[in-house]
BALUMMAR-95784 format. One record per atom (N, C-alpha, C): residue number from 1; residue in three letters; atom name; x negated, y negated, z negated. Coordinates in Angstrom, 3 decimals, decimal comma. Each point is the difference from the previous one (the first is absolute). Layout:
N
<tormi seq="NUM" type="ala" atom="CA" X="X" Y="Y" Z="Z"/>
...
This chain:
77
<tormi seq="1" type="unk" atom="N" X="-0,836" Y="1,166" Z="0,000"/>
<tormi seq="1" type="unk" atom="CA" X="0,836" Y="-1,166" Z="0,000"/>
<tormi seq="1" type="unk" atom="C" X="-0,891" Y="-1,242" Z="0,000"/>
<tormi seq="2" type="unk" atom="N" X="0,733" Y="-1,017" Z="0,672"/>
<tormi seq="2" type="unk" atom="CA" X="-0,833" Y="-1,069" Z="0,094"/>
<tormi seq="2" type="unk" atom="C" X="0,008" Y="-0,701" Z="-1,170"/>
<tormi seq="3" type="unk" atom="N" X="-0,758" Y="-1,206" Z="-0,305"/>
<tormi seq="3" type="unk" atom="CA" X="-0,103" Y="-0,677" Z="-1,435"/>
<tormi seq="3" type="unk" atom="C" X="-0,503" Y="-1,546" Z="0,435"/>
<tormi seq="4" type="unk" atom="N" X="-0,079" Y="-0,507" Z="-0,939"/>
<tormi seq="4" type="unk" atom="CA" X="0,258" Y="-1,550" Z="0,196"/>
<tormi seq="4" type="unk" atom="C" X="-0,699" Y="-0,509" Z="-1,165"/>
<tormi seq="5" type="unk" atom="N" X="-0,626" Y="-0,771" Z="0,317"/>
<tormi seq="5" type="unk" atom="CA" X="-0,433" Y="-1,395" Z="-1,598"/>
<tormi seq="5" type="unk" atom="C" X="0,538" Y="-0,752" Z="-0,106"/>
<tormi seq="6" type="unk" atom="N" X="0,348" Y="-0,828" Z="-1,276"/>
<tormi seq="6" type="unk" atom="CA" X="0,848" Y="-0,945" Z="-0,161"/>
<tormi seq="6" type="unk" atom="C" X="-0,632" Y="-0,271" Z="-1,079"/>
<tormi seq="7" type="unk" atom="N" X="-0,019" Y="-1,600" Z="0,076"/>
<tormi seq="7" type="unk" atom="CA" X="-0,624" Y="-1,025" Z="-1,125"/>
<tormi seq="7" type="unk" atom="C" X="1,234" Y="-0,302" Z="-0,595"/>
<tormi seq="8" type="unk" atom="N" X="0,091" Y="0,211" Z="-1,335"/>
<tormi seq="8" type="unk" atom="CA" X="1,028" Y="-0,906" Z="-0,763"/>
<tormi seq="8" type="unk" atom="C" X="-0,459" Y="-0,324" Z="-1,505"/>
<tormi seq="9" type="unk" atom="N" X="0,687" Y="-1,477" Z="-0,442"/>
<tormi seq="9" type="unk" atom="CA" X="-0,394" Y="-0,050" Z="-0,745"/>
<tormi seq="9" type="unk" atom="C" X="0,010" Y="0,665" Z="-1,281"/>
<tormi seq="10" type="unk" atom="N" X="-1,104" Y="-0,763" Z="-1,011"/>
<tormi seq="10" type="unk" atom="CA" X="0,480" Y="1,138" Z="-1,529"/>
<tormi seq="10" type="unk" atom="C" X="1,127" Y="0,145" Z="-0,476"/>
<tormi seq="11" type="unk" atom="N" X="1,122" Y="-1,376" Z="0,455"/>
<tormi seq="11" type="unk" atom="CA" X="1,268" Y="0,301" Z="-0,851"/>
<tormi seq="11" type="unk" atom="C" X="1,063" Y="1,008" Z="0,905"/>
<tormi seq="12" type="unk" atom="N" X="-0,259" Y="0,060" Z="1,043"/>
<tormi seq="12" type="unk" atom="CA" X="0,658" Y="0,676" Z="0,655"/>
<tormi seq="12" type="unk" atom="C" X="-0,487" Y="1,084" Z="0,234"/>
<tormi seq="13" type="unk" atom="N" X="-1,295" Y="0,774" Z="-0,720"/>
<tormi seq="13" type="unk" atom="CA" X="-1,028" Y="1,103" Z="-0,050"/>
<tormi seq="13" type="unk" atom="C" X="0,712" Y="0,657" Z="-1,251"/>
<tormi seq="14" type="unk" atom="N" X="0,220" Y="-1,034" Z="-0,943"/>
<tormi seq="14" type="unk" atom="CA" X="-0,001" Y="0,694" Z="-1,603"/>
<tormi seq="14" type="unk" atom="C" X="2,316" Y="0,247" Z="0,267"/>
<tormi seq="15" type="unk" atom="N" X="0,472" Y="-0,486" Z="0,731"/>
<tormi seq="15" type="unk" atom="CA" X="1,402" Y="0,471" Z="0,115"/>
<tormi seq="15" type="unk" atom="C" X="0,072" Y="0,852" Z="0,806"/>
<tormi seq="16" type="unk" atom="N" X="-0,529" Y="0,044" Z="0,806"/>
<tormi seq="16" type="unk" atom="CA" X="0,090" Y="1,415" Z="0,649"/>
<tormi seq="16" type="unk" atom="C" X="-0,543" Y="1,088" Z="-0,654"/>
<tormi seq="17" type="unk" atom="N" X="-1,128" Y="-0,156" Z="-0,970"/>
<tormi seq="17" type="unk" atom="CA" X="-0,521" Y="0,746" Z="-0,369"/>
<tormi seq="17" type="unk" atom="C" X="1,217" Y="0,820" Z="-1,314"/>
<tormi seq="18" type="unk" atom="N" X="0,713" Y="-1,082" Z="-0,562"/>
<tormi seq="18" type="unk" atom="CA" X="1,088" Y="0,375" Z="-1,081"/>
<tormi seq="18" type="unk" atom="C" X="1,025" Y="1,213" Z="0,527"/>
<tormi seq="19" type="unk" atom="N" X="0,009" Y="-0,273" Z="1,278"/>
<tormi seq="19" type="unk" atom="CA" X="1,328" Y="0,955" Z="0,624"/>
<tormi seq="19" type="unk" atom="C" X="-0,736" Y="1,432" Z="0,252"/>
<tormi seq="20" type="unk" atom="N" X="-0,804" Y="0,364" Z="-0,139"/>
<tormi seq="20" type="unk" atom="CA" X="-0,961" Y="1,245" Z="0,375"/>
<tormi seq="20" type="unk" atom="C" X="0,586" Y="0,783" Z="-1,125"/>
<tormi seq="21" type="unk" atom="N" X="0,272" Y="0,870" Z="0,109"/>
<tormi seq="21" type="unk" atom="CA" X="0,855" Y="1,512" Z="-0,693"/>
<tormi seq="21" type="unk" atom="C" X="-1,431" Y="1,422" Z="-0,223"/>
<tormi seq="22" type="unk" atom="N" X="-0,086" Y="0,193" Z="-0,805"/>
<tormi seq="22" type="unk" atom="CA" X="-1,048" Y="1,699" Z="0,168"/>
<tormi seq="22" type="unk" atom="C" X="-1,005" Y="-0,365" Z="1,148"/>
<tormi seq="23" type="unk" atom="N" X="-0,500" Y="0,554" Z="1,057"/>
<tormi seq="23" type="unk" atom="CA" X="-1,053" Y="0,318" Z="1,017"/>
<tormi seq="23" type="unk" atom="C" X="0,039" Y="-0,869" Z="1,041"/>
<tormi seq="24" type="unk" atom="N" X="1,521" Y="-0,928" Z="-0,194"/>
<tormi seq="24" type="unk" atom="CA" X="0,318" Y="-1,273" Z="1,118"/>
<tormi seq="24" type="unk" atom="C" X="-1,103" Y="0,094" Z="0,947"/>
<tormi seq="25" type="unk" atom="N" X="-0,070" Y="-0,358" Z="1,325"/>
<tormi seq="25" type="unk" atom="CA" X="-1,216" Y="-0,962" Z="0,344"/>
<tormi seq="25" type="unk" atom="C" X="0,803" Y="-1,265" Z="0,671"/>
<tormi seq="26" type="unk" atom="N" X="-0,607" Y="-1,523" Z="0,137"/>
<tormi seq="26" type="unk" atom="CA" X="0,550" Y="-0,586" Z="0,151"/>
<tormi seq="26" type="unk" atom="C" X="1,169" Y="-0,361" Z="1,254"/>
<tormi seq="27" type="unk" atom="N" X="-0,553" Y="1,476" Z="0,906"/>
<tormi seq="27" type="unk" atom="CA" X="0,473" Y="-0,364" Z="1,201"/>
<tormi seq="27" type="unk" atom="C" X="1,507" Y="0,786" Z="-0,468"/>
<tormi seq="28" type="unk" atom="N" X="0,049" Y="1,051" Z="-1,094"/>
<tormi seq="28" type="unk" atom="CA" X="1,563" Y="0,713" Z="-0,679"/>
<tormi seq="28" type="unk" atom="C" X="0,896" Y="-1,170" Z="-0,445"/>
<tormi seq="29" type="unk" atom="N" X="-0,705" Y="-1,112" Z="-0,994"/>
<tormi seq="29" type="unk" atom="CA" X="0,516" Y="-0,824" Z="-0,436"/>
<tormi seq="29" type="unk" atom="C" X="0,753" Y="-0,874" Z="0,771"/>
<tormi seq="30" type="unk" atom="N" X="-0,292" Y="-0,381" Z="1,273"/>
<tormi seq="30" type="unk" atom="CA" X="0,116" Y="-0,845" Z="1,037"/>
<tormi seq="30" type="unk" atom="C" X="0,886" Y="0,559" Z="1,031"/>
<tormi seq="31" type="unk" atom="N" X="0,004" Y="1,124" Z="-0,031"/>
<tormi seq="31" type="unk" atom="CA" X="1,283" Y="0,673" Z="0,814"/>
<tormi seq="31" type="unk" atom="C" X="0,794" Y="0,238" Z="-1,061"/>
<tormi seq="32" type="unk" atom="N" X="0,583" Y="-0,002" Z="-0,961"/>
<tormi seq="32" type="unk" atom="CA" X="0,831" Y="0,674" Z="-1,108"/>
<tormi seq="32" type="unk" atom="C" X="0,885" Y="-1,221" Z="-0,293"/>
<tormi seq="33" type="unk" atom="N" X="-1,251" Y="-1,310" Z="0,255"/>
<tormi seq="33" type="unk" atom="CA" X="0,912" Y="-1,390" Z="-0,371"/>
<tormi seq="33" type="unk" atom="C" X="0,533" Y="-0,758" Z="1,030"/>
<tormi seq="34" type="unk" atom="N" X="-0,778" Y="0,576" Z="1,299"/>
<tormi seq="34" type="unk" atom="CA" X="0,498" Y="-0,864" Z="1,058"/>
<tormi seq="34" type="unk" atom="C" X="0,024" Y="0,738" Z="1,345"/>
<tormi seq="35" type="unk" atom="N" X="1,328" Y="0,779" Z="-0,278"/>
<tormi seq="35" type="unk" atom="CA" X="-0,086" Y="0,843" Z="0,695"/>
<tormi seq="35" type="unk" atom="C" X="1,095" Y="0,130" Z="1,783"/>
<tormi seq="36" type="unk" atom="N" X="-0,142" Y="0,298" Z="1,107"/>
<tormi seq="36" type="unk" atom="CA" X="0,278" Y="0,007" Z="1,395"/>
<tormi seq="36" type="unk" atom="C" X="1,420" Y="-0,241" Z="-0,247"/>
<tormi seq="37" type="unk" atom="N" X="0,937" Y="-1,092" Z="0,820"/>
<tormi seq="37" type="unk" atom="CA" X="1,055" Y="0,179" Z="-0,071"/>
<tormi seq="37" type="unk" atom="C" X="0,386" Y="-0,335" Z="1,477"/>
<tormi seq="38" type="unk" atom="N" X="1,198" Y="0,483" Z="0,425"/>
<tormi seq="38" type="unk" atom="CA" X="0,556" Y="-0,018" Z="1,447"/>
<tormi seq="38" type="unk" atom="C" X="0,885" Y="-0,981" Z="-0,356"/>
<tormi seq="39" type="unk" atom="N" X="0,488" Y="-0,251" Z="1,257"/>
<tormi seq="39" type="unk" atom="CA" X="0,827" Y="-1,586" Z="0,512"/>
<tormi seq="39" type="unk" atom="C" X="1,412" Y="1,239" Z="-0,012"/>
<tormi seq="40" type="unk" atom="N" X="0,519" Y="1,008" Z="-0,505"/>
<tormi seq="40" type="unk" atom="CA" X="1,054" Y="0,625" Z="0,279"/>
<tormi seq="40" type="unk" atom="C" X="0,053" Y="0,586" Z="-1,722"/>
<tormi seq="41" type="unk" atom="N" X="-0,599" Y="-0,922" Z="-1,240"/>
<tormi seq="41" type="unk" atom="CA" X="0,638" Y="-0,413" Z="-1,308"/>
<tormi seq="41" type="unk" atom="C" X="0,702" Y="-1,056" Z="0,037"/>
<tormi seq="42" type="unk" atom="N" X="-0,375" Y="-0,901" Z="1,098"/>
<tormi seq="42" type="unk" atom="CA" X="1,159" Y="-1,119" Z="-0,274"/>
<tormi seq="42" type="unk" atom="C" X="1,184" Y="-0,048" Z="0,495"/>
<tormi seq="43" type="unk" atom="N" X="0,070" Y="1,274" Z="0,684"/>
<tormi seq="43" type="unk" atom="CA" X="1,584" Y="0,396" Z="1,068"/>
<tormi seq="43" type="unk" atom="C" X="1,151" Y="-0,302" Z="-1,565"/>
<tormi seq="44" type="unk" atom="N" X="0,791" Y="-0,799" Z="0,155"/>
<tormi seq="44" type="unk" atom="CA" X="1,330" Y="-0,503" Z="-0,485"/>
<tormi seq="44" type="unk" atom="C" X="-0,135" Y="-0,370" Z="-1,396"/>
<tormi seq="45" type="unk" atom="N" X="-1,113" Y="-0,699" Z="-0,322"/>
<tormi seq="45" type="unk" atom="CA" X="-0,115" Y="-1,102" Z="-1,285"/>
<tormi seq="45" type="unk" atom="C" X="0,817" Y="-1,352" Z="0,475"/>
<tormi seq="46" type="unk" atom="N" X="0,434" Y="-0,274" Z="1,200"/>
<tormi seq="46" type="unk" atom="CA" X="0,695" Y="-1,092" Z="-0,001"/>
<tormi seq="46" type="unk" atom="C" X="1,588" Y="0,210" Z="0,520"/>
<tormi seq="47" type="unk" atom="N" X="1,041" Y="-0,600" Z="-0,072"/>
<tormi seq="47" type="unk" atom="CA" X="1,228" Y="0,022" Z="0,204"/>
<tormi seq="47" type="unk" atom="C" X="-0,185" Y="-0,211" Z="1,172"/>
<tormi seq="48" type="unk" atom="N" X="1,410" Y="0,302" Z="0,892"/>
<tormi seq="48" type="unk" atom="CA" X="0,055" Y="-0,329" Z="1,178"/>
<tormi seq="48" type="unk" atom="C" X="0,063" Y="-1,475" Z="-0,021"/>
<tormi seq="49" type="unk" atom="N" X="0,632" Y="-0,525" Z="-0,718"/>
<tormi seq="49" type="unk" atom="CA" X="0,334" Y="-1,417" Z="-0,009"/>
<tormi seq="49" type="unk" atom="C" X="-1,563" Y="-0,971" Z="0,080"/>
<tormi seq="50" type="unk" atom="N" X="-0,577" Y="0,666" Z="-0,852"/>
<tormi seq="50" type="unk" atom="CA" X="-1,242" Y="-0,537" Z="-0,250"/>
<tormi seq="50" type="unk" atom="C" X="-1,063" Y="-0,051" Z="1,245"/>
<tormi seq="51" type="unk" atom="N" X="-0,052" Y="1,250" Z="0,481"/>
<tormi seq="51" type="unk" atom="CA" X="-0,663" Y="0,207" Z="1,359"/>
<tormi seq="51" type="unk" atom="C" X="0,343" Y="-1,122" Z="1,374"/>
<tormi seq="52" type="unk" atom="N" X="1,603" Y="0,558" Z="-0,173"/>
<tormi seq="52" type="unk" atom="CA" X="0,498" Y="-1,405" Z="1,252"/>
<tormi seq="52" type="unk" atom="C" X="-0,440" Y="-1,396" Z="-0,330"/>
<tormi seq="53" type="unk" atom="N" X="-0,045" Y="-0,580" Z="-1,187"/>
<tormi seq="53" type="unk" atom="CA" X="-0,313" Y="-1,329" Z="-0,843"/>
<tormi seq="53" type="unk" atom="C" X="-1,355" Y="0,081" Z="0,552"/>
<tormi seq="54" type="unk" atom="N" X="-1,040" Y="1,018" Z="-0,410"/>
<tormi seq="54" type="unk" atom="CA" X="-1,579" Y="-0,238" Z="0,526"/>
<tormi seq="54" type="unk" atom="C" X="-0,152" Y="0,016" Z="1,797"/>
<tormi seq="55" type="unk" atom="N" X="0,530" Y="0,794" Z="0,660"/>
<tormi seq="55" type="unk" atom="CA" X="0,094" Y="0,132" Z="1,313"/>
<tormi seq="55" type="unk" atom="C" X="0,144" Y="-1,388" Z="0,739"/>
<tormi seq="56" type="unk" atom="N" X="1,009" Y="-0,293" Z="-0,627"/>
<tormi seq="56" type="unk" atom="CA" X="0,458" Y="-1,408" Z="0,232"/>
<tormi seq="56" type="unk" atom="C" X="-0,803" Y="-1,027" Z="-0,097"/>
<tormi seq="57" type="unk" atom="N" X="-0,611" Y="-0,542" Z="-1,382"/>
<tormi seq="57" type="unk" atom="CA" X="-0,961" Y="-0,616" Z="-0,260"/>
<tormi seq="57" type="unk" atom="C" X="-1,555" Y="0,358" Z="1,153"/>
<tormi seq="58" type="unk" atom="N" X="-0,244" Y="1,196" Z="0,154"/>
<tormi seq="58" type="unk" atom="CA" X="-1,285" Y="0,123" Z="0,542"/>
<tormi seq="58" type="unk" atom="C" X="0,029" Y="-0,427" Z="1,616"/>
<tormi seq="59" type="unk" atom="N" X="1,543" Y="0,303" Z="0,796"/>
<tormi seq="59" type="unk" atom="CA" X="0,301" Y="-0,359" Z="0,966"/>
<tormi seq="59" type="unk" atom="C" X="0,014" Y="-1,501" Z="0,122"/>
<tormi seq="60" type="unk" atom="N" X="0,464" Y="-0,578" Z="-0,856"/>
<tormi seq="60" type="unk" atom="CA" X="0,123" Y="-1,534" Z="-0,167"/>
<tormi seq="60" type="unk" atom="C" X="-1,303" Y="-0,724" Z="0,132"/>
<tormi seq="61" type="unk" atom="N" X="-1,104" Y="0,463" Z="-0,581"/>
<tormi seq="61" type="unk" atom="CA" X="-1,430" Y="-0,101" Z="-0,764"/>
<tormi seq="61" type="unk" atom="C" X="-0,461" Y="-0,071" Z="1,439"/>
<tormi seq="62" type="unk" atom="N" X="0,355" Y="1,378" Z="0,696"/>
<tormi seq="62" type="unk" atom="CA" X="-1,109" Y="-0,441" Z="1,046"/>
<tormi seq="62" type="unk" atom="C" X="0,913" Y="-0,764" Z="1,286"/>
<tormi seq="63" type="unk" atom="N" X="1,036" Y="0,050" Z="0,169"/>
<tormi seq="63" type="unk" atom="CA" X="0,535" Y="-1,478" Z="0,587"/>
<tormi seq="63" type="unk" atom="C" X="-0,755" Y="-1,051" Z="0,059"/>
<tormi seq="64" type="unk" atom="N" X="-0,396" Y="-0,623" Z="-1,249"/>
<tormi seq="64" type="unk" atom="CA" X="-0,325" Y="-1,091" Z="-0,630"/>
<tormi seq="64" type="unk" atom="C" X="-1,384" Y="0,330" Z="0,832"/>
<tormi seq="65" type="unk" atom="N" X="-0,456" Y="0,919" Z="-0,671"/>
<tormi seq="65" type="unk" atom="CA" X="-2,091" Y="-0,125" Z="0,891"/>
<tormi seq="65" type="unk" atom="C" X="-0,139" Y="0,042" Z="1,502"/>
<tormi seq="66" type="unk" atom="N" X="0,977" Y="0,641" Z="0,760"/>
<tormi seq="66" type="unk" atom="CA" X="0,028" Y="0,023" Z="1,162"/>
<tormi seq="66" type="unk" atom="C" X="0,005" Y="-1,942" Z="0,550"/>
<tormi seq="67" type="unk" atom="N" X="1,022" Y="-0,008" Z="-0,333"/>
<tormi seq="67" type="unk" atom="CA" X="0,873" Y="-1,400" Z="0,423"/>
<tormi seq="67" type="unk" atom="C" X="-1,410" Y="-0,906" Z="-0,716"/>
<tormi seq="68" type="unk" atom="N" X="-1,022" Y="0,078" Z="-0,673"/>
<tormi seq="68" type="unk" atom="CA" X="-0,909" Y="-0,676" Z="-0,909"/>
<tormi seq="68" type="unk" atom="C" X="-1,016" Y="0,456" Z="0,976"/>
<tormi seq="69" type="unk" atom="N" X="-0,472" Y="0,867" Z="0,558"/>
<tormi seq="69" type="unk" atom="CA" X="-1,065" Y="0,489" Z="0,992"/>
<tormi seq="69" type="unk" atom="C" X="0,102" Y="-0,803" Z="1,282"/>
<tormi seq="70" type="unk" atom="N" X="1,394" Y="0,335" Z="0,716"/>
<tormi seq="70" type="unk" atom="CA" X="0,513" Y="-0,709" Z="1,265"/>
<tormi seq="70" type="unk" atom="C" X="-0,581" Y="-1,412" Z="0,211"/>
<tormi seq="71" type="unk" atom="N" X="0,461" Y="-0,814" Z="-1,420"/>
<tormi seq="71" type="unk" atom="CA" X="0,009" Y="-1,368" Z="-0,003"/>
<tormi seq="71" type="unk" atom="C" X="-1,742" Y="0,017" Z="-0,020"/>
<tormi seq="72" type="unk" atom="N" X="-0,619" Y="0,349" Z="-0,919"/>
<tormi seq="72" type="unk" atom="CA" X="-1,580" Y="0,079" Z="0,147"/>
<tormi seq="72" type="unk" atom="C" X="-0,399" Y="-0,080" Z="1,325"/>
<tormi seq="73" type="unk" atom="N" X="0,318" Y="1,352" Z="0,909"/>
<tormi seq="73" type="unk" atom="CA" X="-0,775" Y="0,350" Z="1,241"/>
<tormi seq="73" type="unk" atom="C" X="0,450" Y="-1,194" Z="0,846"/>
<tormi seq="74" type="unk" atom="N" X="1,220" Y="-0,478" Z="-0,149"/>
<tormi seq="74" type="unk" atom="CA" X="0,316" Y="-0,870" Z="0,865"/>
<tormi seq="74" type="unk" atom="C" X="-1,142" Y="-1,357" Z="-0,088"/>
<tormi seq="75" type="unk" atom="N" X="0,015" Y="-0,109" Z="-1,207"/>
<tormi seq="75" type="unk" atom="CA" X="-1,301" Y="-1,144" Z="-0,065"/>
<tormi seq="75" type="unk" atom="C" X="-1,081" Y="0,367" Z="0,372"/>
<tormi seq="76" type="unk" atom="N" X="-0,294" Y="0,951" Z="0,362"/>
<tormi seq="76" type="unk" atom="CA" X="-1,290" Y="-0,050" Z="0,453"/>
<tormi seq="76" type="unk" atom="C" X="-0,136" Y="0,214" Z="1,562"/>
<tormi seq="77" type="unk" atom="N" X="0,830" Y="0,165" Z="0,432"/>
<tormi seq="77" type="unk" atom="CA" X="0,343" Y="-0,150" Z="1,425"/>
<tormi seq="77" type="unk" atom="C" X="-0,667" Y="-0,994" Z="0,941"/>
């Protein structure tokens, strides 16, 4: 397996070091606390209502940058 160095500091040396269990090595500690998650845990944490409300907003959002780009390029024309 491949491996990696990483500089960190002492305070963030001596908390990681707290979470180490029996034979830990730091790379156990570090997967145990921060561990792989997929984009298909967040399938239906939001209401439908809520989703259409963000959809909406993000559609709106980039309205706004488009129509904000246009006017840019046009100046430089």
């Amino acid at each position: 397996m491949a491996t990696k160095t990483l500089t960190i500091t002492e305070d963030a040396y001596e908390r990681l070091a707290a979470h180490k269990e029996g034979n830990d090595s730091f790379s156990d500690v570090i997967v145990k606390h921060f561990p792989k998650h997929s984009l298909m845990e967040l399938a239906g944490i939001l209401t439908h209502e809520d989703a259409t409300t963000m959809r909406k907003a993000i559609a709106e959002s980039r309205k706004r940058s488009n129509a904000r780009m246009a006017r840019i390029t046009q100046r430089f024309k």
